[in-house]
N, C-alpha and C positions, 0 to 999 in steps of 0.2 A: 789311214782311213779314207775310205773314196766319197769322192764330191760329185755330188748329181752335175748333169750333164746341163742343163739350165737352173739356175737358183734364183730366190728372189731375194733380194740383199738391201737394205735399212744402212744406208751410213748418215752418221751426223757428225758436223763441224763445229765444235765452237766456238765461242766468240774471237778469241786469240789465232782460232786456225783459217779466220773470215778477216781479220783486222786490216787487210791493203789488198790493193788490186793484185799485188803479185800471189798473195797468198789464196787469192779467191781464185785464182788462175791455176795455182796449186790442186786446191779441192777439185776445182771440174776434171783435171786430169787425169785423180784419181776415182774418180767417177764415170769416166770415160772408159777405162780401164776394162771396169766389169762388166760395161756395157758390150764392149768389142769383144770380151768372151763367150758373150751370148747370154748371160744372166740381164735378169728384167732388175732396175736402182731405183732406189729412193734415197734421195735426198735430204736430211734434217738440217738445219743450219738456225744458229745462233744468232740475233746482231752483233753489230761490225764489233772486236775490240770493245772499247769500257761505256758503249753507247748507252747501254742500259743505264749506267751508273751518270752517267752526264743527264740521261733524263731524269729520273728522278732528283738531281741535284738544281734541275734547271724548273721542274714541279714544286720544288721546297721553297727557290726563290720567289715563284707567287703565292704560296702557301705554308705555312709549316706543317698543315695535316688536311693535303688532297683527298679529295673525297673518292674512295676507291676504284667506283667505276669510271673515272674521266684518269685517275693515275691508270687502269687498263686500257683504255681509249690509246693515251700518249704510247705508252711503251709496246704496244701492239707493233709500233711504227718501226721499232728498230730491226724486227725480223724482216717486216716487208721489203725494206731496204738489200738487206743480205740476199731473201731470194727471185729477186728482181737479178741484183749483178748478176749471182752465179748462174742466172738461166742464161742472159749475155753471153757468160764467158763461155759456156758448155755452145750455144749454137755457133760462135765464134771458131768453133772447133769443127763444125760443121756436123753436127750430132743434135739432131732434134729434141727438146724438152719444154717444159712446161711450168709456170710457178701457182702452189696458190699460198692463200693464207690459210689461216686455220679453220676459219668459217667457211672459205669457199670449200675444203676438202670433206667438209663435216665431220667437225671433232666437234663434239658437241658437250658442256660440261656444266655443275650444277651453278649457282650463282653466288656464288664464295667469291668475290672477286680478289685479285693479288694472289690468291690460296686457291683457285676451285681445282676442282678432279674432276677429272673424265668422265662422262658417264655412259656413251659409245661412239664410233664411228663408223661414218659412209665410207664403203669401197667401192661404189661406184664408179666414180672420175678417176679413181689410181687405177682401178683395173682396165677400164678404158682407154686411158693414154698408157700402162705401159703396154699391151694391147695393140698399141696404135706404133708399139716401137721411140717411145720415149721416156728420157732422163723425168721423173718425176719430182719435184724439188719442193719442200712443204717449211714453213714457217714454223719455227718451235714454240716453245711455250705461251701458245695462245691457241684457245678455242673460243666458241659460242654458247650462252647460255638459252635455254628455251625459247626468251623473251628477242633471242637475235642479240643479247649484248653482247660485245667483246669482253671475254672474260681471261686472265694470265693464270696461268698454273703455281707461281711460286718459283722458288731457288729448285734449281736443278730442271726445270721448266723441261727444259729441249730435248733433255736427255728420256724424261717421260714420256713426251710425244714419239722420238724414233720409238721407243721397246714397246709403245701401246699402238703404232703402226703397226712393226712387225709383229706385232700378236694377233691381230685383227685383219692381217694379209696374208698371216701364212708363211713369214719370211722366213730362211733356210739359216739367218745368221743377222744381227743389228751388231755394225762396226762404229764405235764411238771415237770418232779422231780426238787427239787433244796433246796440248802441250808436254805429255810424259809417254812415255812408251810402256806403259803396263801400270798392271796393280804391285804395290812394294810393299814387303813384308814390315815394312813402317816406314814415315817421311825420312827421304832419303836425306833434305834438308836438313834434319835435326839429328841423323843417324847414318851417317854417309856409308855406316858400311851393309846399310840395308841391301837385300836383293828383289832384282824384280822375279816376283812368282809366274810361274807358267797357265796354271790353273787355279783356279777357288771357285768354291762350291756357292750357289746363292746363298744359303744361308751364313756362311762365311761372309760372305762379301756384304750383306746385311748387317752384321755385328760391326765389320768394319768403319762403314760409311755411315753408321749412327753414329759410330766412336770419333769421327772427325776426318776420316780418312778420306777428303774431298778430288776423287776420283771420279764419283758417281755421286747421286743423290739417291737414299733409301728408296724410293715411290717407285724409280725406273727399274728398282733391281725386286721392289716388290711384283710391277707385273712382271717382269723377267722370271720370276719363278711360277707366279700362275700359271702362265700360258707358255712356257717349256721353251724360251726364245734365247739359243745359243748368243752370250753379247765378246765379241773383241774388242779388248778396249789395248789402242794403239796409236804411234806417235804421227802427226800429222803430215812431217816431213820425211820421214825414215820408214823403208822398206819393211824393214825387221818384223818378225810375229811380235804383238803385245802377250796379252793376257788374256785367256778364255775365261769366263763366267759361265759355267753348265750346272748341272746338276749333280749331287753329291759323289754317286758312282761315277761319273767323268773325271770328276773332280780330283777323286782320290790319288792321294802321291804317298805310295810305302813306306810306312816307316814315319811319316811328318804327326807331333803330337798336334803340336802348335803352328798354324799357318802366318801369323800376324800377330803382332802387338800394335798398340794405337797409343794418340795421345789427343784428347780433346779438352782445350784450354780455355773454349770461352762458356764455365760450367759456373752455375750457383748453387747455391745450397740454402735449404728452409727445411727445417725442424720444429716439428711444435710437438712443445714437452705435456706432460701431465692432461693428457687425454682419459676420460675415461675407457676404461675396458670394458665393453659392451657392444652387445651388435648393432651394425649401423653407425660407428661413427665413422670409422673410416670411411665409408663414402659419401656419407655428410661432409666429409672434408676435402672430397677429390669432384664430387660435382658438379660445383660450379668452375672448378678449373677446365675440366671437360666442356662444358657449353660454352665457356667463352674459348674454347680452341684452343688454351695453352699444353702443350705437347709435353710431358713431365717424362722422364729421364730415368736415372732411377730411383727406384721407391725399395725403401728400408722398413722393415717394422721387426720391432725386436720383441722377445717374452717381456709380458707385462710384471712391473713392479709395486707391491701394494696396491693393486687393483687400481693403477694408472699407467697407459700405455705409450709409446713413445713414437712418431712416423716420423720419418726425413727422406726426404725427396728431392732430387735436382732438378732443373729448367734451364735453359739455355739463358745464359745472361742477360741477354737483348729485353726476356722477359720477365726477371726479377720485381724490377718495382711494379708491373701490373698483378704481376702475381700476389705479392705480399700482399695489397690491397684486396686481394680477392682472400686470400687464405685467411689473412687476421679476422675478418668479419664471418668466416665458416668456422677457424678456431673458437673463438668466441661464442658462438652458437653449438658448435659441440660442448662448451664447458672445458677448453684445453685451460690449462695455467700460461702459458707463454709460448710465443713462437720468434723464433730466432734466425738469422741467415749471415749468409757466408759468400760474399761474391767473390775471394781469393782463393778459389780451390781451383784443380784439376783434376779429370779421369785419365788414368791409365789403364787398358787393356791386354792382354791376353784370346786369343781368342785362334779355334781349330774344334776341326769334325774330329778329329784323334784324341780329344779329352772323354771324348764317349766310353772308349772303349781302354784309357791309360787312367792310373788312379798317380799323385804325386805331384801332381799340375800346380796346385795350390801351394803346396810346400818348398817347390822350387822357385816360385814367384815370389811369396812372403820372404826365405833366406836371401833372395838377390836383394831384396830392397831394404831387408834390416843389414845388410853389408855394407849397403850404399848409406844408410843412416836415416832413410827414410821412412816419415813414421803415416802408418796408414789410417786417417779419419774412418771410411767406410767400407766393407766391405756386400760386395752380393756378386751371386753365380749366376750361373744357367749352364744346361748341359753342353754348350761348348765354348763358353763363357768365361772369364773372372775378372770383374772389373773393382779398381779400388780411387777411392778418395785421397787424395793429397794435399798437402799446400803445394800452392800454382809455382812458385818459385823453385821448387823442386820438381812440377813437371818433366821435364826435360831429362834431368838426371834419372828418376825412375823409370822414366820410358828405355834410354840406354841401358838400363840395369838389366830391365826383364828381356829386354832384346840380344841381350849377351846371353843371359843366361840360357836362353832356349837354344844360343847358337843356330839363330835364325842366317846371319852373316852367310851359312855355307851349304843352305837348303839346295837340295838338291835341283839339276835340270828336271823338266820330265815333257819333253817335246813330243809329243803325241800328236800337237793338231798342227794343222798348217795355216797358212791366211786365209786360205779357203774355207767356203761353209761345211763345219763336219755333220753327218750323217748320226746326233747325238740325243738328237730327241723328237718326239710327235707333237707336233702342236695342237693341244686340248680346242682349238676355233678350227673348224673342218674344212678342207683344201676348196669341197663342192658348194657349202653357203651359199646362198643367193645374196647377189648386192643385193644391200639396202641403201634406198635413195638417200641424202640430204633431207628433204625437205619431213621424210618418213622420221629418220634418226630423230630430226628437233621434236617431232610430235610423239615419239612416243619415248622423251626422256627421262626415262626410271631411271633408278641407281640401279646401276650395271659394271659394268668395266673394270672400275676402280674403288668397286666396294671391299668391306673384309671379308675375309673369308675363313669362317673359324673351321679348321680343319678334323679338332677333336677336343674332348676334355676329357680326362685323367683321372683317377683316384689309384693312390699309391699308401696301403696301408701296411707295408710293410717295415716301414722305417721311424725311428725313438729320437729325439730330440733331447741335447747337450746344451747345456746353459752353462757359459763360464762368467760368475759373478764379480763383478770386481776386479775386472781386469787393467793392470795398470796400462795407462794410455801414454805408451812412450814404445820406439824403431823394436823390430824383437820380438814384438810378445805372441803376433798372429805365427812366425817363424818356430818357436820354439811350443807351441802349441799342437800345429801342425804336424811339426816333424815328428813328435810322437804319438800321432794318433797313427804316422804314417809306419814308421816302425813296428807299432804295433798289428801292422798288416789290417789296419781296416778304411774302407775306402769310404768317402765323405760325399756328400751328395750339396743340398741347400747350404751355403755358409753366407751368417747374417752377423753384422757389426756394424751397430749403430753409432751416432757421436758420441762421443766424451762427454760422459756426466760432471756437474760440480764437483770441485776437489774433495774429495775423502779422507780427511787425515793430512790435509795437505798436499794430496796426491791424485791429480785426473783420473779417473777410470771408466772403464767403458763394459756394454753386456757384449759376448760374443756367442750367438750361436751356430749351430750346424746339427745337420740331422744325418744320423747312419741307418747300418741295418742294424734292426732290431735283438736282431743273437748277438750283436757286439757292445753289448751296451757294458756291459761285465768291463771286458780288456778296456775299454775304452775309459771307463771311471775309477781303473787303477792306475792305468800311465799317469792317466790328467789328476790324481792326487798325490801321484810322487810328483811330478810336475809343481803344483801347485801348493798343495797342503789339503789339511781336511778343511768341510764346509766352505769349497771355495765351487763346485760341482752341482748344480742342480739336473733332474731326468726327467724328461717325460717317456715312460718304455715305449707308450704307441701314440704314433698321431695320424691324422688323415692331411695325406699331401694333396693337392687337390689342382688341377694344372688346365688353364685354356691356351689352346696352343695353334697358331695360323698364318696368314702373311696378313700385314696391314696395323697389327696388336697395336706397336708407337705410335707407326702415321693417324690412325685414326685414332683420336683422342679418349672416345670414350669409354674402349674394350674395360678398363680396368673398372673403371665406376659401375659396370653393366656388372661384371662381374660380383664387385663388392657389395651392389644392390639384391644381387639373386640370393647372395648368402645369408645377410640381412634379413630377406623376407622369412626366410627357412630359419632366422630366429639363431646363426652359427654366427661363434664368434673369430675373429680372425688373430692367429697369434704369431705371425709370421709372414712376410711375403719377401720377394725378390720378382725381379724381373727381367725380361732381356727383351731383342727385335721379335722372337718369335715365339715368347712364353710366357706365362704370365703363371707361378704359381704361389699358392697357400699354404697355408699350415695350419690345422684347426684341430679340436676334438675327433682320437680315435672312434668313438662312437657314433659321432656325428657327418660319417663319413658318404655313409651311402647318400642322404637325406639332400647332402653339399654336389652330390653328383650329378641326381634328378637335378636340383635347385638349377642347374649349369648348362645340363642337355635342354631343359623346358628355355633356359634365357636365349641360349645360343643357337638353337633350333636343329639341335644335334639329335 
């Protein structure tokens, strides 16, 4: 593929690839590099090594809960440090450049402090100096709020700041240095015989980096797919090509179902049982976890029983007990019976653009891990999807199981792109733009940049809904399920398993469902009663699936409760959901479908 004859190129360092003089001397070098070929650099860089975590450890010694903006204020500090050296070490080289912070560059973001988003940047001073024939070099994860405060972006900070430069400059390619030399078909740590992948698609790489796969942070890879910005993600010291992040069709490698398996270990779990079935309660219960910012994971909701329904949902550990406190008092007020949690779990993953178009995904994931003896809590998809609930102790073991089974181990090469910026996409921010000043950017800070962007909503009313009652809750039963719905040659779309109910006879059980096409509902309720036995089979022939679909769904908190309020108003009740980074859908009354559609386009402004 041929490389434009001048490019503009976004690299960033972090912290580990900043931690000593030697290594900061490293970085300018490689910075140098693309200077001397005649491309116009930017700079990202991290604080030095674990500076970050020393301030905040040295914050907690005068405080045990810093008041946000003065923990912004400190930790601003650790970037400036970083690009103060590296401008040193690049003019030391005899190579003109320049440092700012995040404020002086104008990244301007809302007043969220420790968490804010971007809401735009000035290119004026970068286009100026590189313009002027210099090394540009920008402070990561920190911008300015309205009001002029120093405000920090959050974990994965720096990484957001390079991909929301190069989207707002136009760059040909944003290269992420860092301790590993690519993206891996899973932590090579826990799976030594994982491989590094050549390409993955953003929305791949999205599924990943939710699932734990701390390569990248979601946010950087969310604007990465907005604004069409090629990222190389490669090793700091080592020549070699990493890993491209492009867009789907780049992406594609022949033949690959499955690009990655995941394992994300620090998960919680909360269940609140005995909900009523009715509309509106569901987002009476997601609400307020949405306005206080907690980020919720997946969400479960299975067919209601005796006209009481069931939700479970994960959060990231860290947020469990603020959660539960927020959840018991929305339980409560919806009328649940009980809410229960689970900090000893983990998610295992599956995840590839080639489940779109391969049916049997699900049946070969379930078989590995009833092999392995591992028995699965939860179940939910998405179309390139399947994530399952564990015990955390078994983590490990099922990640190796599904990572065998895809024979991920012997993915193929597929060397297409080079170090160099490929010629792979147009960037939706226009080459011609007029700077915008600094001083303009603060005054006119709307939500911009890094807002959602719901891209479309769905109505899918071709597909019948499988209720398996009573299903015993022990390794096997998703496996042996599957394989004959697989056999019987029909392909499976939503698949939804909630927790394990109280013992039945002695015996845990759990609801499983999944929605097909609707002509197969026949084949499908005779396998699964030789399977099963009779009365063990509930149908719905038609339901309305009902789908918002976008970049941003997770990170911003509140898509789902937006969602579950529209439905609500429309008076629709919800009997099913799953979720994933880039979808959010339904399941409701076949009748009720169009009504659920409007309700969707009017919230989302589609």
């Amino acid at each position: 593929m041929g490389t434009p004859s001048v490019a503009i190129v976004v690299q960033k360092f972090g912290g580990t690839s900043v931690a000593t003089a030697v290594k900061i001397q490293a970085a300018a070098r490689r910075a140098i590099d693309h200077h001397e070929r005649g491309h116009q650099v930017i700079v990202v860089v991290s604080a030095m090594g674990h500076s970050t975590d020393e301030l905040i450890d040295l914050a907690r010694q005068i405080t045990p809960r810093p008041p946000a903006r003065e923990l912004d204020m400190l930790l601003s500090t650790g970037e400036q440090v970083s690009v103060a050296l590296l401008a040193m070490a690049i003019a030391s080289q005899g190579v003109p450049s320049i440092s700012f912070t995040g404020s002086q560059i104008g990244i301007v973001t809302d007043s969220f402090h420790t968490k804010a988003r971007i809401r735009n940047i000035s290119t004026d001073r970068m286009k100026a100096a590189l313009d002027d024939g210099r090394i540009v070099i920008v402070a990561g994860f920190q911008g300015v709020d309205a009001n002029y405060n120093i405000t920090t972006l959050g974990r994965g900070g720096s990484d957001t700041t390079a991909v929301a430069l190069a989207a707002v400059i136009c760059a040909d390619a944003c290269e992420i240095f860092t301790d590993v030399d690519g993206v891996y078909t899973t932590d090579p740590r826990l799976v030594p015989e994982a491989r590094k992948l050549d390409t993955i698609s953003y929305d791949e790489m999205l599924e990943m980096a939710s699932l734990g796969a701390g390569v990248m942070h979601s946010r950087s890879i969310e604007f990465a797919k907005k604004y069409h910005v090629p990222i190389h993600v490669r090793h700091a010291s080592k020549p070699d090509v990493g890993t491209w992040i492009v867009d789907e069709l780049a992406a594609r490698r022949l033949g690959a179902v499955v690009t990655g398996a995941a394992l994300a270990k620090e998960e919680a779990r909360i269940t609140v049982r005995g909900l009523p079935d009715r509309p509106g309660v569901v987002h009476g219960l997601f609400r307020e976890l949405a306005e206080r910012h907690v980020v919720v994971d997946m969400i479960v909701q299975n067919v209601a029983k005796d006209g009481l329904a069931e939700v479970t949902f994960t959060v990231d550990e860290d947020d469990l007990e603020s959660s539960l406190s927020i959840v018991n008092k929305a339980a409560e007020a919806q009328g649940a019976a009980s809410v229960q949690s689970d900090r000893e779990v983990a998610k295992v993953s599956v995840v590839g653009s080639g489940m779109k178009t391969h049916s049997g995904v699900a049946v070969r994931m379930f078989e590995s891990l009833a092999a392995a003896g591992v028995n699965i809590q939860m179940i939910t998809t998405s179309e390139i999807k399947i994530s399952v609930l564990v015990d955390r102790s078994q983590g490990v073991e099922a990640l190796r199981a599904v990572h065998e089974a895809f024979e991920l181990e012997i993915i193929p090469c597929d060397l297409r792109f080079s170090e160099d910026p490929p010629e792979i996409a147009v960037s939706l921010v226009q080459k011609n733009q007029e700077p915008v000043s600094t001083e303009t950017a603060i005054a006119d800070a709307a939500p911009g940049m890094e807002d959602l962007v719901i891209s479309d909503v769905e109505l899918d009313a071709s597909q019948a809904r499988i209720t398996l009652l009573n299903v015993p809750d022990k390794p096997g039963q998703a496996a042996l399920v599957f394989r004959a719905i697989a056999d019987s040659g029909i392909n499976v779309d939503m698949i939804v398993q909630g927790i394990s109910e109280p013992p039945l006879g002695g015996e845990a059980h759990t609801l499983l469902s999944f929605s097909i096409p609707s002509r197969d509902v026949s084949r499908a309720v005779e396998a699964l009663t030789q399977l099963l036995g009779p009365n063990s089979v509930a149908v719905d022939p038609n339901i309305a699936k009902l789908s918002v679909m976008g970049v941003g769904i997770r990170s911003h908190t509140g898509v789902a409760t937006r969602m579950f309020a529209a439905l609500a108003s429309a008076d629709i009740n919800i009997s099913m959901i799953n979720s994933s980074e880039v979808r959010i859908n339904v399941a409701t009354d076949a009748a009720l479908g169009e009504i659920g559609l409007n309700a969707l386009k009017q919230a989302f402004d589609i």
